[in-house]
N, C-alpha and C positions, 0 to 999 in steps of 0.2 A: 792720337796715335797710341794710347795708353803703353805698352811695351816698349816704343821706342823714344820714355824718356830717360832712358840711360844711355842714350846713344851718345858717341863721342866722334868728332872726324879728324882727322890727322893726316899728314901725310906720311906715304907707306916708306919704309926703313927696308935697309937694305936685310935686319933682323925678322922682317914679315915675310921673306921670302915661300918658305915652308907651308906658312897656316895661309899666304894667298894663290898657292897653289895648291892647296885641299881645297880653299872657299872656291875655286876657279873649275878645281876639275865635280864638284856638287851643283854649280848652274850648268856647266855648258859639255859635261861629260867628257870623256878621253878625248877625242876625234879634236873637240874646238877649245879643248881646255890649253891656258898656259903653263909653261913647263916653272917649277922654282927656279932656274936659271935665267930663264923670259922676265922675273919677278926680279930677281936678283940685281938684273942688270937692268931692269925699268928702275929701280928704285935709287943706282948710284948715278946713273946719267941726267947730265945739267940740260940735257935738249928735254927729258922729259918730264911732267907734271903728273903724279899719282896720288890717289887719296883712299882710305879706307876710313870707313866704318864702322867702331864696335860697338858690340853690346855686350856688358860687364866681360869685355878683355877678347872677345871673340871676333874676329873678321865676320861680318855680316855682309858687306858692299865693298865696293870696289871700284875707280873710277881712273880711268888714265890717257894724259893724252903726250903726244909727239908733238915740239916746237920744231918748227920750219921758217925762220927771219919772221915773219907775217901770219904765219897759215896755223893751227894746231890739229892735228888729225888726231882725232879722236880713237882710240888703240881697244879699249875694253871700258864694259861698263854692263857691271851684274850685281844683283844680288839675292841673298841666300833666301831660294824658291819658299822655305817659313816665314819669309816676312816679305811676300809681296803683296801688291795691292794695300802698302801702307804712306805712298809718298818718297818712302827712302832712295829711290833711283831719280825722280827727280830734284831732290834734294842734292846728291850726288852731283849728278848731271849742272846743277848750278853752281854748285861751288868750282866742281870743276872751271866751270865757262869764267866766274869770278880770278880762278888763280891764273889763267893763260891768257886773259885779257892786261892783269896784272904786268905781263911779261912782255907784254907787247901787240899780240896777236890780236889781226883785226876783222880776223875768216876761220873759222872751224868747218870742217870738213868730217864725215864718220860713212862707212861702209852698214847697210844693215841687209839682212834676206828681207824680203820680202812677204814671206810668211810671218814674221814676227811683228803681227798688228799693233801688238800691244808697243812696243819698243819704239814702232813710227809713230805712234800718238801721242807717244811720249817726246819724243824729234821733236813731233809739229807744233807739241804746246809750247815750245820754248822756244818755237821759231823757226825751226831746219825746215828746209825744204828740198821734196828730189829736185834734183839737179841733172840724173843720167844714171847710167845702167851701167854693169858691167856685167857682160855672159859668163856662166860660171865660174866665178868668184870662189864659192864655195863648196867647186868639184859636183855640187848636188843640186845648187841652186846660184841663181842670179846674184847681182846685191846691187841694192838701189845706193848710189850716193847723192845724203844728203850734206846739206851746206847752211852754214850761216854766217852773214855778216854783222857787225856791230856796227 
């Protein structure tokens, strides 16, 4: 991964609010980005589970999910378009799966379009599978929900 051996993961502080809504509105642009306040309050709430990762002090990824007694819905999960195709999101994606298992959860559930190939092969290497559709999800587009069990 050469670059990404400075990478550190943590979970996100209600102090990241700011730099995870820059890192958030740099993947997914205005329209799908999170607001600092979405960040703010993902960050103080005991239902949910957030993780970032830096490199030397910068937000690079981002990973978060909603507990549900059982269920953890998987909320956001990006990272910074300079360092993809390096592992980092499934790296992410596992620790994620690691901290909400943790807590209980024995089903993960995530929303994805369907045009974003790369993100379901990513799902599917770690297991997700669609499950069903929902029609315009994304005002633009569909979104497959996938699922997985432990």
């Amino acid at each position: 991964m050469g670059e990404t051996t400075r990478l550190t993961f943590r979970k996100l502080t209600i102090a990241d609010a700011d730099a995870a809504a820059l890192h958030d509105l740099l993947c997914f642009g205005e329209h799908d980005a999170w607001s600092r306040e979405a960040f703010f309050y993902a960050a103080k709430s005991f239902r949910n589970e957030f993780l970032v990762a830096e490199l030397d002090g910068k937000i690079i990824a981002c990973a978060g999910a909603v507990i549900h007694s059982d269920t953890a819905e998987i909320q956001t999960l990006s990272v910074d378009p300079n360092f993809h195709g390096r592992g980092i999101g499934k790296i992410m994606l596992t620790k994620l799966i690691e901290a909400v298992k943790k807590r209980g959860a024995t089903f993960v559930i995530l929303e994805v379009r369907p045009s974003n190939t790369t993100a379901i092969k990513l799902y599917d290497s770690l297991g997700f599978r669609i499950v069903d559709r929902i029609e315009n999800f994304y005002d633009d587009e569909d979104a497959w929900i996938m699922a997985r069990e432990f």
